[in-house]
LONUKOL-431307 format. One line per 10 residues: their letters; for each residue x, y, z of N, C-alpha, C. Coordinates in steps of 0.1 Angstrom, whole numbers. Example, Ala and Ser with C-alpha at 12.3 -4.5 7.8 and 13.67 -1.06 7.14 Angstrom:
2
as = 132/-57/78/123/-45/78/132/-33/78; 128/-22/71/137/-11/71/129/0/79
END
This chain:
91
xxxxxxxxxx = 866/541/-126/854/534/-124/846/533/-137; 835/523/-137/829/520/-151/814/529/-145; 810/533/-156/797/540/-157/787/526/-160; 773/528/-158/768/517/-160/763/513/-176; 764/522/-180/767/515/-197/778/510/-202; 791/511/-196/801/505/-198/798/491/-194; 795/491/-177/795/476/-169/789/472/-177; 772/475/-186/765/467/-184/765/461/-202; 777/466/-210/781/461/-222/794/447/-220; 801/453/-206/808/441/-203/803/431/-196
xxxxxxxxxx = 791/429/-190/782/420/-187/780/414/-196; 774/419/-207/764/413/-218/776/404/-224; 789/409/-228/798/405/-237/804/391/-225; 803/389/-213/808/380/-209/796/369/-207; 786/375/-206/774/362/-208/771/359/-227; 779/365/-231/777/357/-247/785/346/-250; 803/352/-237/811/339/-244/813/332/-234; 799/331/-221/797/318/-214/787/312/-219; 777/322/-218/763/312/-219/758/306/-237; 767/313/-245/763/310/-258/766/296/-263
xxxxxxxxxx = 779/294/-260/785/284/-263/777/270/-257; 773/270/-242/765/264/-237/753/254/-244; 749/269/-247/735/271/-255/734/261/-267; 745/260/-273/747/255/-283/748/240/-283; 760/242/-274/759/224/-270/747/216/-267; 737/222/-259/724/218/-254/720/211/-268; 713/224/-275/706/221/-289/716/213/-298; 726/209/-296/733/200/-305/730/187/-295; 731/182/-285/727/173/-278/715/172/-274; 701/177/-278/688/177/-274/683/171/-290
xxxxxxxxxx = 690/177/-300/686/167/-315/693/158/-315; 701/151/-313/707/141/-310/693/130/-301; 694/137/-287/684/127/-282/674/127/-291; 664/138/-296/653/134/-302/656/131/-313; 665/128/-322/668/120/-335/667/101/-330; 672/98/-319/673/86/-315/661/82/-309; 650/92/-301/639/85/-293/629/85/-304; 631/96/-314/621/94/-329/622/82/-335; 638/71/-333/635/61/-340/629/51/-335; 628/50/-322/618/37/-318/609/38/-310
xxxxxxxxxx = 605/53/-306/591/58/-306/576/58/-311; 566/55/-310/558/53/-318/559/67/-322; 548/75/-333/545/87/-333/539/95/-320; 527/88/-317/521/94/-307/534/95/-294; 539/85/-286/546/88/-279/556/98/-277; 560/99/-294/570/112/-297/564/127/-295; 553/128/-303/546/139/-296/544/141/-284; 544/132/-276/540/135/-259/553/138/-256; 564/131/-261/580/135/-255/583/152/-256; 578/156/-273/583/166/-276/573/177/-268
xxxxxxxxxx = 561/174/-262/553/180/-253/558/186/-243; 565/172/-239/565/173/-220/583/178/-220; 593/179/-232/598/187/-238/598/204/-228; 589/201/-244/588/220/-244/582/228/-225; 575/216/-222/569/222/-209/580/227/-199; 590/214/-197/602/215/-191/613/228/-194; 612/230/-205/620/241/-209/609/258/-203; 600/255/-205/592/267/-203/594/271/-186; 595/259/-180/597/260/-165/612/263/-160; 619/265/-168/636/268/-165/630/285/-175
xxxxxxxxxx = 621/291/-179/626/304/-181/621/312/-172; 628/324/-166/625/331/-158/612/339/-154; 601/337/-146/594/343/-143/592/356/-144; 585/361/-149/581/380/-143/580/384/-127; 583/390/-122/579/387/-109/565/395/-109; 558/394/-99/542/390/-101/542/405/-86; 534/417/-92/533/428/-87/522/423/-77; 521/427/-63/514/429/-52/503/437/-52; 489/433/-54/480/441/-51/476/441/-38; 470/448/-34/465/453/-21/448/452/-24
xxxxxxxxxx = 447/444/-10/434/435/-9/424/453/-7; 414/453/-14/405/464/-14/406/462/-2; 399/476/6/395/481/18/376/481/13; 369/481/25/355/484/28/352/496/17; 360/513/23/356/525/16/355/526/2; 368/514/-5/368/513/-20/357/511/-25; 352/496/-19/340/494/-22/323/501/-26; 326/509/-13/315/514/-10/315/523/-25; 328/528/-22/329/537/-39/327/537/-51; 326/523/-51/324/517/-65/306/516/-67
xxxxxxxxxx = 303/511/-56/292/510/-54/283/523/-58; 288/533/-55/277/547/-55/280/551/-45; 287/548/-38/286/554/-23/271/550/-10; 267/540/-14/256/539/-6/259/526/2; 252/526/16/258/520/30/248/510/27; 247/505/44/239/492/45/232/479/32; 249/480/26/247/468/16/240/469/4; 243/483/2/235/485/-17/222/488/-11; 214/488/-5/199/494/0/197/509/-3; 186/513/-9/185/528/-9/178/536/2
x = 171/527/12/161/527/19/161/521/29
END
């Protein structure tokens, strides 16, 4: 059996010689398109490309996943507060 530093060196080494090569091709065909849309783009238009671009790529990278808070309860409150009832009143 593989210990998990073993698996997880042979993980890594088999997502280098899938996804790398990938990777590469992208960026060799993404300058390509933007070498060609640069030539009969205005400027401005090209900045908006290379904008809406970058946005697209930002939305293909993986999220964090986003930790669950727990909606306060009444007693928290009260706690924060001073401990005092009937709505912050001292009286």
């Amino acid at each position: 059996m593989y210990s998990n530093r073993e698996l997880a060196e042979k993980i890594s080494k088999r997502v280098e010689t899938t996804v790398l090569p990938i990777r590469d091709s992208i960026v060799v065909h993404e300058k390509a398109l933007n070498d060609d849309l640069k030539s009969f783009l205005s400027k401005r238009q090209f900045k908006k490309w290379l904008k809406y671009q970058r946005s697209e790529k930002r939305k293909l990278l993986p999220k964090a996943p986003k930790r669950q808070a727990a909606p306060p309860s009444n007693m928290n409150n009260n706690r924060r507060r001073g401990g005092q009832g009937m709505g912050g009143r001292r009286y």
